[in-house]
C-alpha positions as CSV (number, residue, x, y, z in Angstrom):
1,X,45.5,23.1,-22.7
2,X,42.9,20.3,-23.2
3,X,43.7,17.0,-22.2
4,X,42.8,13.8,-23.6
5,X,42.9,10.0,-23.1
6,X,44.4,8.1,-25.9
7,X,43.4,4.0,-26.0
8,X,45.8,3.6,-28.7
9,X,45.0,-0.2,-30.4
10,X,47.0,-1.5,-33.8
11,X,48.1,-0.3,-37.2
12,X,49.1,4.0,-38.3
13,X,45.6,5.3,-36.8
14,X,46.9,5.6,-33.5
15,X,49.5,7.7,-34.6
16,X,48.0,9.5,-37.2
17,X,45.5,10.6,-34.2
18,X,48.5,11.6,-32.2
19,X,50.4,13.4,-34.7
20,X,47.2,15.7,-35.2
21,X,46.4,16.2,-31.6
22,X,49.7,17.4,-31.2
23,X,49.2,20.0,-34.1
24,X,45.5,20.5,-32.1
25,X,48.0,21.4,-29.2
26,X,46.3,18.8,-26.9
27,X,47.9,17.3,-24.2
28,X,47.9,13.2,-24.6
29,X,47.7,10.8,-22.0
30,X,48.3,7.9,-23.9
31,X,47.9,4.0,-23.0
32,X,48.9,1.5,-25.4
33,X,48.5,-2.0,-26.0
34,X,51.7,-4.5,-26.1
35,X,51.7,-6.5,-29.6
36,X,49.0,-3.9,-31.2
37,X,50.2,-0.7,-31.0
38,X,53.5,0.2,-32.8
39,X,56.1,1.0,-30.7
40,X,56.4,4.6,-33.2
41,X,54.1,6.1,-30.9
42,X,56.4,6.5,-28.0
43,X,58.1,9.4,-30.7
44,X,54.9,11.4,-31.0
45,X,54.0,11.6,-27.1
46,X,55.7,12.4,-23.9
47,X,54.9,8.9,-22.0
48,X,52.9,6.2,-23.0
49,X,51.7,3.7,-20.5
50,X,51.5,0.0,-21.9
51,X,49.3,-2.6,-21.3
52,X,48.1,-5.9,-22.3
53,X,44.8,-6.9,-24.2
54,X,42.8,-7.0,-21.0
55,X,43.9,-4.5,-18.3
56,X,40.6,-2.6,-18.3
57,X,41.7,-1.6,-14.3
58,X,45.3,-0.4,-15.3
59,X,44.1,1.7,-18.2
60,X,41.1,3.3,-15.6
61,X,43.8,4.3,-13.1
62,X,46.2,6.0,-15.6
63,X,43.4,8.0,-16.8
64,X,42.8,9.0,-13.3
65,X,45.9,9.4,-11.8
66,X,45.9,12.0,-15.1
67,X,42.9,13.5,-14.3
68,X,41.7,13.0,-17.7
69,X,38.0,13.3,-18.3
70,X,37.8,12.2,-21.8
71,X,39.5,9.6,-23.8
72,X,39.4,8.5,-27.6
73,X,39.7,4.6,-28.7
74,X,42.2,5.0,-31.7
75,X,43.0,1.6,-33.7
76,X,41.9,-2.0,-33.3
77,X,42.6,-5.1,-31.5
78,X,42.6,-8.0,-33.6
79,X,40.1,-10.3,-32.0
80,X,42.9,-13.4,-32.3
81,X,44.9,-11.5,-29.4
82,X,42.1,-12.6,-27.2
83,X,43.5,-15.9,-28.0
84,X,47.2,-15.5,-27.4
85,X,48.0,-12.2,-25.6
86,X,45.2,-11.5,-23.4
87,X,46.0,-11.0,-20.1
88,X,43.0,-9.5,-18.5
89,X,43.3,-7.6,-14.6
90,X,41.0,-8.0,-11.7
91,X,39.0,-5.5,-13.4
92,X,39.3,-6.3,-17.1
93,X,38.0,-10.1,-15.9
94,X,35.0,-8.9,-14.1
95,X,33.5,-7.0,-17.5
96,X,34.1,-9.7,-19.2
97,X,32.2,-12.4,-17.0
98,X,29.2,-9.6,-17.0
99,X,29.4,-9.0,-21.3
100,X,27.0,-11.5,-23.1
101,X,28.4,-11.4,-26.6
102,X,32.2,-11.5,-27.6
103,X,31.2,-9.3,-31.0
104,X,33.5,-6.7,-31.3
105,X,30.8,-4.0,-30.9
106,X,29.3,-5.1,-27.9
107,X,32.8,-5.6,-26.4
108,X,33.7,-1.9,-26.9
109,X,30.7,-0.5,-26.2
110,X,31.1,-2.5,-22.6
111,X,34.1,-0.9,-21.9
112,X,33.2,2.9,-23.3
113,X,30.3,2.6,-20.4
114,X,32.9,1.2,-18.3
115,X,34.7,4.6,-18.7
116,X,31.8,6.6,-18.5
117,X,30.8,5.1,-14.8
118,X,34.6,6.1,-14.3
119,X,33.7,9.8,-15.5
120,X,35.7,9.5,-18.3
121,X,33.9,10.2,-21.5
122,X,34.8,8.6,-24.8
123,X,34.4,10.7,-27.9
124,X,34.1,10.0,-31.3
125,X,37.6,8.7,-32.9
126,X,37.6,10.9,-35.8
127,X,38.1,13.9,-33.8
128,X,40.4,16.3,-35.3
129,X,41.0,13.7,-38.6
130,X,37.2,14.6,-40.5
131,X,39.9,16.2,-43.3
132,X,40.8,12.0,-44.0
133,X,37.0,10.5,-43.9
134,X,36.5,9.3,-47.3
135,X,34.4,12.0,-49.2
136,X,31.6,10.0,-51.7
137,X,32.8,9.7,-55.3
138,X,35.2,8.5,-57.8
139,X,38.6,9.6,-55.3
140,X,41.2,8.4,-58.1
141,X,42.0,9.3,-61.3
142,X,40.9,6.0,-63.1
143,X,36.9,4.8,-62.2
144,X,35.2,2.1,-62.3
145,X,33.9,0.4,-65.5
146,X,30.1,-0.5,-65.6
147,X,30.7,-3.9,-64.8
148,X,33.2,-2.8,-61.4
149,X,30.4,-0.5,-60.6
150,X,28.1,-3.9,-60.5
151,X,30.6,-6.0,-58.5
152,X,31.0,-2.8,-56.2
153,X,27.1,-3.0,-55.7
154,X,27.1,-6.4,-55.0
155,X,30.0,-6.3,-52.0
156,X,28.5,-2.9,-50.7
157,X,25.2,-5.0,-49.8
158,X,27.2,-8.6,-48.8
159,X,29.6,-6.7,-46.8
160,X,26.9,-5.1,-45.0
161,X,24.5,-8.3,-44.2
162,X,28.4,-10.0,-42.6
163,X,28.4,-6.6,-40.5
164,X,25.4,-6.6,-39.0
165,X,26.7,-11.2,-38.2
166,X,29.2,-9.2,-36.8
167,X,31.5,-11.3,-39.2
168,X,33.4,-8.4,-40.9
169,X,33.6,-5.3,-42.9
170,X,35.5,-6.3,-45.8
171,X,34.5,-8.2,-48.8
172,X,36.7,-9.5,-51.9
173,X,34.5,-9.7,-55.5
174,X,35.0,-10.7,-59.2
175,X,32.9,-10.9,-62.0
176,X,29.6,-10.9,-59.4
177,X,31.4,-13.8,-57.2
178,X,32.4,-13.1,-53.6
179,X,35.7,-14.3,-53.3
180,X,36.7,-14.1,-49.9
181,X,34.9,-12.1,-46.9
182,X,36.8,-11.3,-43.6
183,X,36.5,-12.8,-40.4
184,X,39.1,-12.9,-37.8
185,X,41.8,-12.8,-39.8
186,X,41.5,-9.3,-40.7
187,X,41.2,-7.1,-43.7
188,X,44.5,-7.6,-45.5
189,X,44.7,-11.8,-44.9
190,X,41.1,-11.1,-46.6
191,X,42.7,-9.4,-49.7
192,X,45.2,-12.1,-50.3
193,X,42.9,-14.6,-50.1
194,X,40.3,-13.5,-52.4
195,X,43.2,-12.4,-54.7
196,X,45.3,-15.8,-54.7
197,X,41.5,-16.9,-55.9
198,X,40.5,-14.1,-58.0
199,X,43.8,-13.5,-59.8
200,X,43.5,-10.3,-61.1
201,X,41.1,-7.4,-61.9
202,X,39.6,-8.3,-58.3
203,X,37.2,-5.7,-56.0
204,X,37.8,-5.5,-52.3
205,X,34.7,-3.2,-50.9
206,X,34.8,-2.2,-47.3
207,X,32.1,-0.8,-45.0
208,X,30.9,0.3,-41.5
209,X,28.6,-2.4,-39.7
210,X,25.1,-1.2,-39.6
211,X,25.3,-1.1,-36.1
212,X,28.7,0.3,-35.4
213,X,29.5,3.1,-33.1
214,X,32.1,5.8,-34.4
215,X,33.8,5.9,-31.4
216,X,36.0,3.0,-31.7
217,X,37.3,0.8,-34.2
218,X,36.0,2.8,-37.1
219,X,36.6,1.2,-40.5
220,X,40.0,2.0,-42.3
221,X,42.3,1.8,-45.4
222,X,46.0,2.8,-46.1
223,X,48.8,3.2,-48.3
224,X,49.3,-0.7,-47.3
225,X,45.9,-1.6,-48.7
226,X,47.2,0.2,-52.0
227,X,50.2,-1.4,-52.4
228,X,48.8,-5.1,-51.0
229,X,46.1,-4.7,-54.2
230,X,48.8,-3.9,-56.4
231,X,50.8,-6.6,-55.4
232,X,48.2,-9.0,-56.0
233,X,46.9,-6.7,-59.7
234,X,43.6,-5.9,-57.8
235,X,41.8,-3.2,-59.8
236,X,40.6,-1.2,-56.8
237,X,38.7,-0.3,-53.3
238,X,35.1,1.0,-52.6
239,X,35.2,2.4,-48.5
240,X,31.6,3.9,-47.3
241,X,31.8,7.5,-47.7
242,X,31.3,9.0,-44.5
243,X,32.4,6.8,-42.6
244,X,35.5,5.0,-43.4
245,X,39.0,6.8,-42.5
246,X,41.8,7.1,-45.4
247,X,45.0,7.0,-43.6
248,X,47.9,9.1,-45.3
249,X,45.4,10.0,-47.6
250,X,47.0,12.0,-50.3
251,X,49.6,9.6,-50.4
252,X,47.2,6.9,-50.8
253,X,45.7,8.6,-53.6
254,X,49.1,8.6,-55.3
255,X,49.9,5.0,-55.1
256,X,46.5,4.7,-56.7
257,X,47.2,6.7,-59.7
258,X,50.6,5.6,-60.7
259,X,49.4,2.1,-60.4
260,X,45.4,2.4,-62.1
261,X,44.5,1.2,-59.1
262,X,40.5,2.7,-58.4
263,X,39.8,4.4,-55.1
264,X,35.8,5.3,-54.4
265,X,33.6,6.3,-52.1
266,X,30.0,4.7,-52.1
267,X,27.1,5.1,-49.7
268,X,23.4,3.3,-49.5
């Protein structure tokens, strides 16, 4: 049976990844991180080992003691943990005196090589899950209206100039005006902001950075994001085909339906 690592960060990915491994019939070994990842994943796998935002040393000598060789970074940590819940090892503090930038992709890059000198290999995070990368295309029944298709155009080129800042991924848009464009604060605090602005009829488009590695923290929507837009009578989502994940897919598509909402896939 093969085994795998499993860095398991915040929101459904992580589980969505273990729930398919398990249906792979691979054998997890499964660290997770204490006020990201959601405590359901201790119903999917045998034993999870917890840690804090931080212990880069603790996570290295499960993964050993394991004798796992490679290892997939599912889910995200939300940059404001380094703030409040970070509590880095011996180890985890050494990297981080030796990093130069504190953008998200240069941090997780750091600590893939980290790994790697380790001899654990990381591997891309959609493994097993390429059935719930968004395809390119109108995904819902209802699409977008010349004018949408303009707006969607617009936040599909902002949206990528803030990724390659290493701002953000996500960007809110009306009637050719950026409403709101994520930081920090992540993707849905994003939503409601543009939306308390926009009102209704809003745009939220979200992309890959240009430079972003599809091994980690790989750019995703939900059946949340669905019901958060209608909630705030959004008119829809554009996600990068290719390279943005769909989590609970189908029933994402639902939600989209019954509400109008518009679901697409755009590239370059």
């Amino acid at each position: 049976m093969r085994k795998l690592g499993l860095i398991a960060g915040n929101g459904k990915f992580p589980l969505i990844f273990a729930e398919q491994a398990r249906r792979e019939g691979v054998s997890l070994v499964a660290v997770a991180h204490r006020g990201e990842t959601p405590e359901e994943i201790e119903r999917w796998l045998d034993a999870v080992t917890w840690v804090y935002v931080g212990q880069l040393g603790k996570i290295i000598r499960t993964f050993h003691r394991a004798g796992v060789k490679e290892a997939v970074m599912a889910g995200g940590i939300r940059k404001a943990k380094l703030f409040s819940n970070f509590r880095p090892d011996f180890r985890g503090a050494a990297f981080l005196a030796r990093v130069k930038s504190r953008e998200d992709d240069q941090l997780l890059r750091g600590v893939a090589e980290e790994l790697e000198r380790e001899g654990i290999r990381v591997l891309e995070s959609t493994l097993f899950l390429s059935h719930i990368v968004a395809p390119g295309g109108v995904l819902s029944r209802r699409a977008p209206t010349p004018a949408q298709w303009e707006d969607i155009r617009l936040g599909f080129r902002v949206a990528k100039e803030m990724g390659r800042l290493g701002i953000g991924q996500s960007i809110v848009v009306k009637h050719g005006v950026v409403l709101a464009v994520e930081a920090v604060e992540g993707t849905d605090a994003a939503i409601r902001r543009g939306g308390d602005l926009g009102k209704q009829g809003f745009l939220v488009v979200k992309v890959s950075k240009p430079q972003q590695d599809l091994r980690f923290d790989v750019p995703a929507i939900g059946v949340d994001t669905i019901r958060l837009l209608h909630e705030l009578r959004g008119a829809g989502v554009a996600v990068e085909a290719g390279k943005t994940i769909l989590l609970e897919k189908e029933q994402l598509l639902e939600e989209a339906d019954r509400w109008g909402i518009v679901v697409t896939g755009i590239s370059a």
